[in-house]
Biopython code that builds the backbone (N, CA, C, O; Angstrom):
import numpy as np
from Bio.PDB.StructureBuilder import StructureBuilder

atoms = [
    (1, "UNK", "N", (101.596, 168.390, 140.064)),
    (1, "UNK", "CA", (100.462, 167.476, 140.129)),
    (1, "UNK", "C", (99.192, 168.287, 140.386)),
    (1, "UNK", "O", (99.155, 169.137, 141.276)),
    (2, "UNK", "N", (98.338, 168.063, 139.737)),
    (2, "UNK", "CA", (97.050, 168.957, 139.969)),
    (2, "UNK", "C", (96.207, 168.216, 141.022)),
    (2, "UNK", "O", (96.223, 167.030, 141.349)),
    (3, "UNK", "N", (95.481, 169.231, 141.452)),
    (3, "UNK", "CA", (94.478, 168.457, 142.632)),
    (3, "UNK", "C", (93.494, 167.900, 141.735)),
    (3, "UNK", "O", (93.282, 168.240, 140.571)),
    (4, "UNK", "N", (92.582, 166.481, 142.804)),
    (4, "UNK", "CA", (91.414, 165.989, 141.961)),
    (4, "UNK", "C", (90.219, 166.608, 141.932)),
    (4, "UNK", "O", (90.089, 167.424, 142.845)),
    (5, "UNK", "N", (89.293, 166.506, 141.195)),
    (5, "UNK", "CA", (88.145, 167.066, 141.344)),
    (5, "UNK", "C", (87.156, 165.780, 141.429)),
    (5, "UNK", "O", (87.315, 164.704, 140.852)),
    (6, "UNK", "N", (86.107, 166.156, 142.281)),
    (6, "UNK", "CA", (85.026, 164.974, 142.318)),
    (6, "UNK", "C", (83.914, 165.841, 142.136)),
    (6, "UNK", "O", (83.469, 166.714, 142.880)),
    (7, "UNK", "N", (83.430, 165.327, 140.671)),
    (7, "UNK", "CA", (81.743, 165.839, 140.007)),
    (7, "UNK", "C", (80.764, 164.927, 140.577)),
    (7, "UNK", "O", (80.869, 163.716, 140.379)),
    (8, "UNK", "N", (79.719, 165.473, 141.343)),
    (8, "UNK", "CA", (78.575, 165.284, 142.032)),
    (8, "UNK", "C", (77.418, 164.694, 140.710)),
    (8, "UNK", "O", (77.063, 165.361, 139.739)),
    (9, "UNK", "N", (77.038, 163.405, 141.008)),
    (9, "UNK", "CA", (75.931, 163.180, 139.779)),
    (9, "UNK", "C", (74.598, 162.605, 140.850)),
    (9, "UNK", "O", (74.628, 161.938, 141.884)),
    (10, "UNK", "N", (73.803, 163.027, 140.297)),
    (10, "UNK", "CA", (72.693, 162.708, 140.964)),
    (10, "UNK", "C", (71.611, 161.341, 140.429)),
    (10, "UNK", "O", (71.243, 161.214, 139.261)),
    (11, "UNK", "N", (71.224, 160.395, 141.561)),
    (11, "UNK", "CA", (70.353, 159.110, 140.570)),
    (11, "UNK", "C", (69.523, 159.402, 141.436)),
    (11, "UNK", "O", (69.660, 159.627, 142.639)),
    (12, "UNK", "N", (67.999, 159.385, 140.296)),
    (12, "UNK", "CA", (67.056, 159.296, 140.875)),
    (12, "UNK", "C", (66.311, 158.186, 141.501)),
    (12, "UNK", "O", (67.135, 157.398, 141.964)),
    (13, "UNK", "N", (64.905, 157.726, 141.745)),
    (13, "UNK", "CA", (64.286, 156.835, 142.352)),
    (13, "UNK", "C", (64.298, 155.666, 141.204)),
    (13, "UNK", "O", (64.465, 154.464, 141.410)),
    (14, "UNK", "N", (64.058, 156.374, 139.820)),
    (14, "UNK", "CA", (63.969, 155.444, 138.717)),
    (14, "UNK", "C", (65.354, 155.123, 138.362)),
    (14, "UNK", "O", (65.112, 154.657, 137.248)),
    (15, "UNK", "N", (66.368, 155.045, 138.456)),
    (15, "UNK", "CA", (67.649, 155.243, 137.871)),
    (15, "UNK", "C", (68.185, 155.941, 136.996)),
    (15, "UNK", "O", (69.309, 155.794, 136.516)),
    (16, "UNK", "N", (67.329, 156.805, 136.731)),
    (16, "UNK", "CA", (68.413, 157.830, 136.063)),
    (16, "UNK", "C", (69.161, 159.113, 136.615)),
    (16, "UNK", "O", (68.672, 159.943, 137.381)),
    (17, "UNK", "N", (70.462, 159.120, 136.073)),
    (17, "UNK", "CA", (71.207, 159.688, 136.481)),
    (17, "UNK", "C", (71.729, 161.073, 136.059)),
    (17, "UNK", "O", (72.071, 160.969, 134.881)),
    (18, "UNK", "N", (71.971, 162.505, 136.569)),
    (18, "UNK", "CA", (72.102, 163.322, 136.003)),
    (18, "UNK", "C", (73.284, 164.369, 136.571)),
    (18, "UNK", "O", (73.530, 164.587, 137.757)),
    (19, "UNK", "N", (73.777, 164.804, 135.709)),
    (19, "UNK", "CA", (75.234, 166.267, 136.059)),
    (19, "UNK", "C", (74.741, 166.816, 137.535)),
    (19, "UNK", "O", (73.918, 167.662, 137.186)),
    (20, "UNK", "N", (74.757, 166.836, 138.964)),
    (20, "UNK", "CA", (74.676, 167.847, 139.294)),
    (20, "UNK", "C", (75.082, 169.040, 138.904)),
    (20, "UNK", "O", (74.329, 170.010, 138.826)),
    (21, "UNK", "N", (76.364, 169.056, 138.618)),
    (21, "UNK", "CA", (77.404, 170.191, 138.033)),
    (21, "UNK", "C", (77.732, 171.120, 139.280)),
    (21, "UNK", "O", (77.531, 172.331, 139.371)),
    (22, "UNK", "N", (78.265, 170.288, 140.185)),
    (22, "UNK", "CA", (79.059, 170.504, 141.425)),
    (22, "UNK", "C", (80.164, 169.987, 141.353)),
    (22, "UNK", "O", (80.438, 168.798, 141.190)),
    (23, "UNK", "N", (80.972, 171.040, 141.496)),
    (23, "UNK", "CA", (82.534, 170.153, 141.978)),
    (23, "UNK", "C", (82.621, 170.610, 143.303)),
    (23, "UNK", "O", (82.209, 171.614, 143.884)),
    (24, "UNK", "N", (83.718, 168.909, 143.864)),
    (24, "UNK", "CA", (84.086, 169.423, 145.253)),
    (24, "UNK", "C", (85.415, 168.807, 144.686)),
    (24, "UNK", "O", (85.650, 168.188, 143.648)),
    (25, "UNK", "N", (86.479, 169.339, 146.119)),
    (25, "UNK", "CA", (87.805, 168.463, 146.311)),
    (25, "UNK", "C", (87.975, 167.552, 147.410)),
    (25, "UNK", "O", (87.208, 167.547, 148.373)),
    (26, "UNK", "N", (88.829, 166.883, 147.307)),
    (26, "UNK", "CA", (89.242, 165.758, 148.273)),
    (26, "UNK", "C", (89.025, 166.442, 149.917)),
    (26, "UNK", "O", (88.477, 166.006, 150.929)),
    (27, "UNK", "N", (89.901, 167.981, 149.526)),
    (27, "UNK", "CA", (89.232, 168.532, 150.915)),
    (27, "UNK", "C", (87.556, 168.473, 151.750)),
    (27, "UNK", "O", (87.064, 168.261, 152.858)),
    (28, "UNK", "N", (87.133, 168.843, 150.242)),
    (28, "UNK", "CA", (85.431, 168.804, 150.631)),
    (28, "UNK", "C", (85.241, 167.148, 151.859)),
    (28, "UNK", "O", (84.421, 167.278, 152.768)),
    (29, "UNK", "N", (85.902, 165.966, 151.777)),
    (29, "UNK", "CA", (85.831, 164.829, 151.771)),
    (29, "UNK", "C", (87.185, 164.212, 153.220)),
    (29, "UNK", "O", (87.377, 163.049, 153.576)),
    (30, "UNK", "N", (87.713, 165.180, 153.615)),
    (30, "UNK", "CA", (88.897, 164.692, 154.815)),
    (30, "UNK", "C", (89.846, 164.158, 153.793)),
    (30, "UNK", "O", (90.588, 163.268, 154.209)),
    (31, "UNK", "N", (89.992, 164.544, 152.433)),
    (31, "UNK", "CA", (91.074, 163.902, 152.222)),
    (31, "UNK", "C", (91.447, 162.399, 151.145)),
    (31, "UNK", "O", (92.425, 161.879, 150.607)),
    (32, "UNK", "N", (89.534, 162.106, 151.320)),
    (32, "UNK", "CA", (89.605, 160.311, 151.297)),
    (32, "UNK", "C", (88.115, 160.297, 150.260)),
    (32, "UNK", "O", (87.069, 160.917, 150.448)),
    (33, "UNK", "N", (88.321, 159.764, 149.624)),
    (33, "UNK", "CA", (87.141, 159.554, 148.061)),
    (33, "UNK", "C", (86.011, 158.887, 148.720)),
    (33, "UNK", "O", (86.240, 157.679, 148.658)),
    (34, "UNK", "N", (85.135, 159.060, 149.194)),
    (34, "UNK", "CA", (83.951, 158.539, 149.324)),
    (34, "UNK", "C", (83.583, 156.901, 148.725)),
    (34, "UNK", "O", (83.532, 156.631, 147.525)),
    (35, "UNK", "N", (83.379, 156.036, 149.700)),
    (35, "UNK", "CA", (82.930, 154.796, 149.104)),
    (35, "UNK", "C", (81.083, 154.601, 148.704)),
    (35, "UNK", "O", (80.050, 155.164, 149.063)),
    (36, "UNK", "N", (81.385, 153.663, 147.928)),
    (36, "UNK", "CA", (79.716, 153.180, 148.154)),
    (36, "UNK", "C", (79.158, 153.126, 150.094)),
    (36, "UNK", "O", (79.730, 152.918, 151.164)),
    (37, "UNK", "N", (78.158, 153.355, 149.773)),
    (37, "UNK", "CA", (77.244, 153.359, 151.214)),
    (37, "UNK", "C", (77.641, 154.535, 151.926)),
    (37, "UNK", "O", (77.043, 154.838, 152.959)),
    (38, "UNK", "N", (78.574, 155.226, 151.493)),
    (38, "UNK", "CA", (78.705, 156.482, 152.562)),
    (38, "UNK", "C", (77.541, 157.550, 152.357)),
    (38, "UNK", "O", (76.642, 157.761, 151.542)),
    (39, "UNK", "N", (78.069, 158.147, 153.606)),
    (39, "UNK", "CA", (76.280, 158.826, 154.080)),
    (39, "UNK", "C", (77.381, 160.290, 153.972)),
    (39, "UNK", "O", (78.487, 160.413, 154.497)),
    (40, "UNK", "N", (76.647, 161.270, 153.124)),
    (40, "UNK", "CA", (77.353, 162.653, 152.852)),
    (40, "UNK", "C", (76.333, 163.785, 153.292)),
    (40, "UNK", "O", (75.142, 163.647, 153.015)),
    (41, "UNK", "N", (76.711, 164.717, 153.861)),
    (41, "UNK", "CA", (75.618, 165.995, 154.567)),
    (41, "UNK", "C", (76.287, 166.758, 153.319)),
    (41, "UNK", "O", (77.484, 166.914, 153.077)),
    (42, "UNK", "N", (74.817, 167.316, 152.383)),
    (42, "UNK", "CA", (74.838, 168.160, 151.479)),
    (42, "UNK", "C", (75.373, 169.706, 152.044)),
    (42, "UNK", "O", (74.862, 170.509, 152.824)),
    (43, "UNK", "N", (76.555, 169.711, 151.315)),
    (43, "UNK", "CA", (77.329, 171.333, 152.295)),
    (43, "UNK", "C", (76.330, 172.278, 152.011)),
    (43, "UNK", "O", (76.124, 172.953, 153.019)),
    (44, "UNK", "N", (75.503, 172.669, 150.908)),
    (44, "UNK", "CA", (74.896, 173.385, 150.312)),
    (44, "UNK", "C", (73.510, 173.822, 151.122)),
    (44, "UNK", "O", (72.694, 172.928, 151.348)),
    (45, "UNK", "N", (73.231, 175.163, 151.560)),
    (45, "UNK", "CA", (71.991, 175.182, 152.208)),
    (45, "UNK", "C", (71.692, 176.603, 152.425)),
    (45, "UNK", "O", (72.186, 177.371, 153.250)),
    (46, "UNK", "N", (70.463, 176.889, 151.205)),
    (46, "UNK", "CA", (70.231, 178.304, 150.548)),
    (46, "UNK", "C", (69.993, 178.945, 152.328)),
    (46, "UNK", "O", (69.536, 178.500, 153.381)),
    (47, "UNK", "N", (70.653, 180.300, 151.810)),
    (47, "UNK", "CA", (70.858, 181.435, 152.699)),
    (47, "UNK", "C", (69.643, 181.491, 153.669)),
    (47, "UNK", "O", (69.803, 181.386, 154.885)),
    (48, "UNK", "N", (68.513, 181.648, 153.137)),
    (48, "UNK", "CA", (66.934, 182.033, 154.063)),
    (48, "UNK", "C", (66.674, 180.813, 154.850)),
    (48, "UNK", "O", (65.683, 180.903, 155.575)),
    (49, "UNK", "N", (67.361, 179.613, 154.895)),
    (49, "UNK", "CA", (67.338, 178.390, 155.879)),
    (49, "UNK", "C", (68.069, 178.489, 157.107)),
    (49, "UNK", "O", (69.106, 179.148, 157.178)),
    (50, "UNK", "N", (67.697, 178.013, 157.849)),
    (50, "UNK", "CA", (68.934, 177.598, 159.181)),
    (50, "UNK", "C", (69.690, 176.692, 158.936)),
    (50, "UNK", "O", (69.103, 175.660, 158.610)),
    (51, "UNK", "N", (71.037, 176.620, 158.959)),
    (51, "UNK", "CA", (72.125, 175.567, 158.733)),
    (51, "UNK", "C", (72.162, 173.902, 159.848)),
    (51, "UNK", "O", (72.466, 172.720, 159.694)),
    (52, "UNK", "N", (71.635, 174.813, 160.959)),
    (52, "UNK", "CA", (72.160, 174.041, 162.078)),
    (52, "UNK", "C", (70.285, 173.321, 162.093)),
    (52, "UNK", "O", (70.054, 172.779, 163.173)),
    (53, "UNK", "N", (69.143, 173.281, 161.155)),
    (53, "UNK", "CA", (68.063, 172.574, 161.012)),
    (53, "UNK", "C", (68.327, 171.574, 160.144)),
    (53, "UNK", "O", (68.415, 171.763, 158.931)),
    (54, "UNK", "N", (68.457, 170.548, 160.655)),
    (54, "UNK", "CA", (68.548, 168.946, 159.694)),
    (54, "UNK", "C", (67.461, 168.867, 158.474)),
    (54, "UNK", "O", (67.703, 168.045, 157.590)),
    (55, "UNK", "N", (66.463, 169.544, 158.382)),
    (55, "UNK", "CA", (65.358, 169.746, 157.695)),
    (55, "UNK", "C", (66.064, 170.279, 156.309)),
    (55, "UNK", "O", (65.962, 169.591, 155.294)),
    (56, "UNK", "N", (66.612, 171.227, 156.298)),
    (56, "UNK", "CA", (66.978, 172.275, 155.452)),
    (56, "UNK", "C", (68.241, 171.743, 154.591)),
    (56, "UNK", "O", (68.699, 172.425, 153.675)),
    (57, "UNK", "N", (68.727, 170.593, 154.912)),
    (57, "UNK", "CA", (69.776, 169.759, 154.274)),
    (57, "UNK", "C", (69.377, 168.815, 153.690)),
    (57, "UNK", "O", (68.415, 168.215, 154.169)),
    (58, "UNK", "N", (69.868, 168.440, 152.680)),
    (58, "UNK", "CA", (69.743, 166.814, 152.245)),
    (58, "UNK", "C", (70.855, 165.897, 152.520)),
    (58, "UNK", "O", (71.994, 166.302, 152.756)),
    (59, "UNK", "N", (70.563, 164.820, 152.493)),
    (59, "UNK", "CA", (71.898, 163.562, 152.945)),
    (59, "UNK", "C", (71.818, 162.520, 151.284)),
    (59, "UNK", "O", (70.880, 162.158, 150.574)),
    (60, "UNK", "N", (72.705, 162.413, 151.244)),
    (60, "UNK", "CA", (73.763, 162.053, 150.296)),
    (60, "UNK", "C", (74.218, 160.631, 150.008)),
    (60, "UNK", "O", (75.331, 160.471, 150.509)),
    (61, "UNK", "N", (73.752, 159.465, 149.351)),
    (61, "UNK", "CA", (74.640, 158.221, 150.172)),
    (61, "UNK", "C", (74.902, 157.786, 148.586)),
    (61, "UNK", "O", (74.133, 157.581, 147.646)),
    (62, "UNK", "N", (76.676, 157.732, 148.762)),
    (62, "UNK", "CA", (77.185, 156.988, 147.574)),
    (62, "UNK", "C", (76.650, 155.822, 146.780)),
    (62, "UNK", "O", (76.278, 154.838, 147.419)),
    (63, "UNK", "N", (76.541, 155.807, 145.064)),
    (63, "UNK", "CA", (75.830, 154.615, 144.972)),
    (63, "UNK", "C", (76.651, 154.029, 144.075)),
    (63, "UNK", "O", (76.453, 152.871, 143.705)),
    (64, "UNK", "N", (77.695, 154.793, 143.615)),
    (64, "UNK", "CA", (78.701, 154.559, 142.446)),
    (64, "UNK", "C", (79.837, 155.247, 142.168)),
    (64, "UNK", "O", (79.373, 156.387, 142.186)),
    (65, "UNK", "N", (81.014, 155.381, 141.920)),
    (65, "UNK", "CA", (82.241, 155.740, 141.416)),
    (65, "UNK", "C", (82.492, 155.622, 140.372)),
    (65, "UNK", "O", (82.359, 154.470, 139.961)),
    (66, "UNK", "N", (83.033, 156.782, 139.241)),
    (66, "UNK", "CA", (83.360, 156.383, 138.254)),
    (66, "UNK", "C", (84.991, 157.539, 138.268)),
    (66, "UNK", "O", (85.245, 158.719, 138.508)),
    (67, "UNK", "N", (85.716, 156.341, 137.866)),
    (67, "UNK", "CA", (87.812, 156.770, 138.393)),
    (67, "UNK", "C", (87.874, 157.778, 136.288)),
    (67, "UNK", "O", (87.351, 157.254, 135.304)),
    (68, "UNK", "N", (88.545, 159.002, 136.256)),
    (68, "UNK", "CA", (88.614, 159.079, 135.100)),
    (68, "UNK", "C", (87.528, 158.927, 134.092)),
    (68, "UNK", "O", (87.606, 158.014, 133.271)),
    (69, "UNK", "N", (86.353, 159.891, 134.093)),
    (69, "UNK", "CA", (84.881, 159.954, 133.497)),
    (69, "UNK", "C", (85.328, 160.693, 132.134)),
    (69, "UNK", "O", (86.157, 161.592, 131.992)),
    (70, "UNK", "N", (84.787, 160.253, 131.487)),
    (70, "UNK", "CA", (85.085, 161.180, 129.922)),
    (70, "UNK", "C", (86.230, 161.482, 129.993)),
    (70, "UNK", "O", (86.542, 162.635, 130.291)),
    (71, "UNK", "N", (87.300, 160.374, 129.697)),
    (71, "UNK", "CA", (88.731, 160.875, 129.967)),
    (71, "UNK", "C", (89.385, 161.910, 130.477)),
    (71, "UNK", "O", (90.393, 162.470, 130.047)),
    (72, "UNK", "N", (88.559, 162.194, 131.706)),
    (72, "UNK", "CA", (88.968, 163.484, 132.540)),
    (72, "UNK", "C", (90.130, 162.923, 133.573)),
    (72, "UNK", "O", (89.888, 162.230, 134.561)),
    (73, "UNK", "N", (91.585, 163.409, 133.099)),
    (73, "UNK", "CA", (92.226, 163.087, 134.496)),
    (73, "UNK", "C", (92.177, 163.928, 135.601)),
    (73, "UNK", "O", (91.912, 165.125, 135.713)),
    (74, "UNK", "N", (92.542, 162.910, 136.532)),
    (74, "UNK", "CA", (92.008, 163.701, 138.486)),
    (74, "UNK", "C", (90.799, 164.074, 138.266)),
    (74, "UNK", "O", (90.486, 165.207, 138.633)),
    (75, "UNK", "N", (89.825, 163.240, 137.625)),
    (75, "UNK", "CA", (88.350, 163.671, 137.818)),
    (75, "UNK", "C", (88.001, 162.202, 138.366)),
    (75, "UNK", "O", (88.388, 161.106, 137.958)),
    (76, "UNK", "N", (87.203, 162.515, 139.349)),
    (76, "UNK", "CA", (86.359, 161.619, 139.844)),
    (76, "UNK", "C", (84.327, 161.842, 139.783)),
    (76, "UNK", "O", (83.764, 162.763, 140.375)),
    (77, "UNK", "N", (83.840, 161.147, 139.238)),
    (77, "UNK", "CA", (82.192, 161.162, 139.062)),
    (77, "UNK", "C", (81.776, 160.063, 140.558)),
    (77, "UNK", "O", (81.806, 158.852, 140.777)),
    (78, "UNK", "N", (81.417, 161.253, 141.307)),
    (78, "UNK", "CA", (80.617, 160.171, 142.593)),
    (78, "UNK", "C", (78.781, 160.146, 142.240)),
    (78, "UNK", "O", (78.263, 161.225, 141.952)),
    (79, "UNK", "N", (78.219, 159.332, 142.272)),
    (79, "UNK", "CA", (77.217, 159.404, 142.052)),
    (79, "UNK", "C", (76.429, 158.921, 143.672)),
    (79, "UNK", "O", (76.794, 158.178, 144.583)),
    (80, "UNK", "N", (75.340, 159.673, 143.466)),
    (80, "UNK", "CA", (74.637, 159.854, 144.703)),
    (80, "UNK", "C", (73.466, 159.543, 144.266)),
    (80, "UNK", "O", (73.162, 159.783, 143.098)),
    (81, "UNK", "N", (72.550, 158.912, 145.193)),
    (81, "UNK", "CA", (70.620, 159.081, 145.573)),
    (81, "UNK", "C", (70.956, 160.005, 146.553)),
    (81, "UNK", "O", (72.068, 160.033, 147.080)),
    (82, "UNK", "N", (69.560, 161.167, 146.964)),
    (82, "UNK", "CA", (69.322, 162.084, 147.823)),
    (82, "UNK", "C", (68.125, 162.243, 148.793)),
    (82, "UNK", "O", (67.029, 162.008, 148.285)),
    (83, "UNK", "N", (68.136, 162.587, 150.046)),
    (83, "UNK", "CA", (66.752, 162.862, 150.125)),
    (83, "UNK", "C", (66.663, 163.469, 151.117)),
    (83, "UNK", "O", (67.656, 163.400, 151.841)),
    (84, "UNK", "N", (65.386, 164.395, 151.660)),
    (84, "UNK", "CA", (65.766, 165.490, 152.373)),
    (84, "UNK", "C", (66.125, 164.926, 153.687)),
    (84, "UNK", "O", (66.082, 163.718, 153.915)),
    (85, "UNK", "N", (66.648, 166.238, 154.954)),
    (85, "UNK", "CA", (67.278, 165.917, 156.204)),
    (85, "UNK", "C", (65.958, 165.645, 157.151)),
    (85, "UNK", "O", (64.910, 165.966, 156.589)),
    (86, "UNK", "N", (65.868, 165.327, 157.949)),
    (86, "UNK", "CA", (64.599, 164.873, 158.796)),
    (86, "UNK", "C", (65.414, 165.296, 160.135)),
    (86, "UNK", "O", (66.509, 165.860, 160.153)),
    (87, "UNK", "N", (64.811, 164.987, 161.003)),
    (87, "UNK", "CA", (64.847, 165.144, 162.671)),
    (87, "UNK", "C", (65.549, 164.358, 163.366)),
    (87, "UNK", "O", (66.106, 164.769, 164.384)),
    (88, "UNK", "N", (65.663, 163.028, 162.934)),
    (88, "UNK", "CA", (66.505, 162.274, 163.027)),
    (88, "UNK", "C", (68.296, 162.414, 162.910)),
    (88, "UNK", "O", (69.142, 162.011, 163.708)),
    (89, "UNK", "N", (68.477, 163.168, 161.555)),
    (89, "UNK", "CA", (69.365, 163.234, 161.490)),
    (89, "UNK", "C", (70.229, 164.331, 162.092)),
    (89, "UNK", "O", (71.421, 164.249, 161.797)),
    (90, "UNK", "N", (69.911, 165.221, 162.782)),
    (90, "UNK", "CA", (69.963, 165.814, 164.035)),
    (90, "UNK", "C", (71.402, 165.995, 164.653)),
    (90, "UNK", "O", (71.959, 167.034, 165.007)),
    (91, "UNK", "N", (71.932, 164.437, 164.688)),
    (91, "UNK", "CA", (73.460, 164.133, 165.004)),
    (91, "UNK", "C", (74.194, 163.989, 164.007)),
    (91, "UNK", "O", (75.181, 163.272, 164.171)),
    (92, "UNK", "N", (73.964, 164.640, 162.584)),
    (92, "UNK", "CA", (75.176, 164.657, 161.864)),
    (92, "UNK", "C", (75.555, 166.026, 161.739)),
    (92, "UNK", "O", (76.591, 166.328, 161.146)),
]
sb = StructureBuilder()
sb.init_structure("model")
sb.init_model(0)
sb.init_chain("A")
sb.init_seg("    ")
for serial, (resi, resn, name, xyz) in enumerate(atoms, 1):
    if name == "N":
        sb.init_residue(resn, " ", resi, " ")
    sb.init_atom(name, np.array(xyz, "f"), 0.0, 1.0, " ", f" {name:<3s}", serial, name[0])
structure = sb.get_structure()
């Protein structure tokens, strides 16, 4: 059985939607496919940043699932809106 892959798509403010062209796995995720409304901390955070600055991240919140995208099996298309980390978010 092959592991799944989940391709990262990005929607903008207007609705359109585009490839990030990121894969993660179920690992990336505890295991468990991301629903609508979930809130995701972008793992990604270029080298010359501080990791542990909420600033320097973006957050992630599911807006769509698509099971088997371009007849890809064990592919999953999560689609996301993004926007940067603020001060607030501090406790994720």
């Amino acid at each position: 059985m092959s592991e799944t892959t989940i391709r990262i798509y990005f929607r903008d403010a207007a609705g359109h939607t585009e490839d990030g062209k990121l894969d993660m796995s179920l690992k990336d995720f505890g295991g468990v496919v991301p629903s609508l409304g979930d809130t995701i901390l972008n793992p990604g955070v270029p080298t010359s940043l501080d990791r542990q600055d909420p600033t320097s991240r973006d957050v992630w919140t599911v807006v769509e699932r698509v099971f088997n995208p371009r007849d890809q099996q064990d592919y999953i298309a999560l689609v996301v809106t993004y926007r940067g980390g603020t001060l607030t978010d501090t406790w994720i």
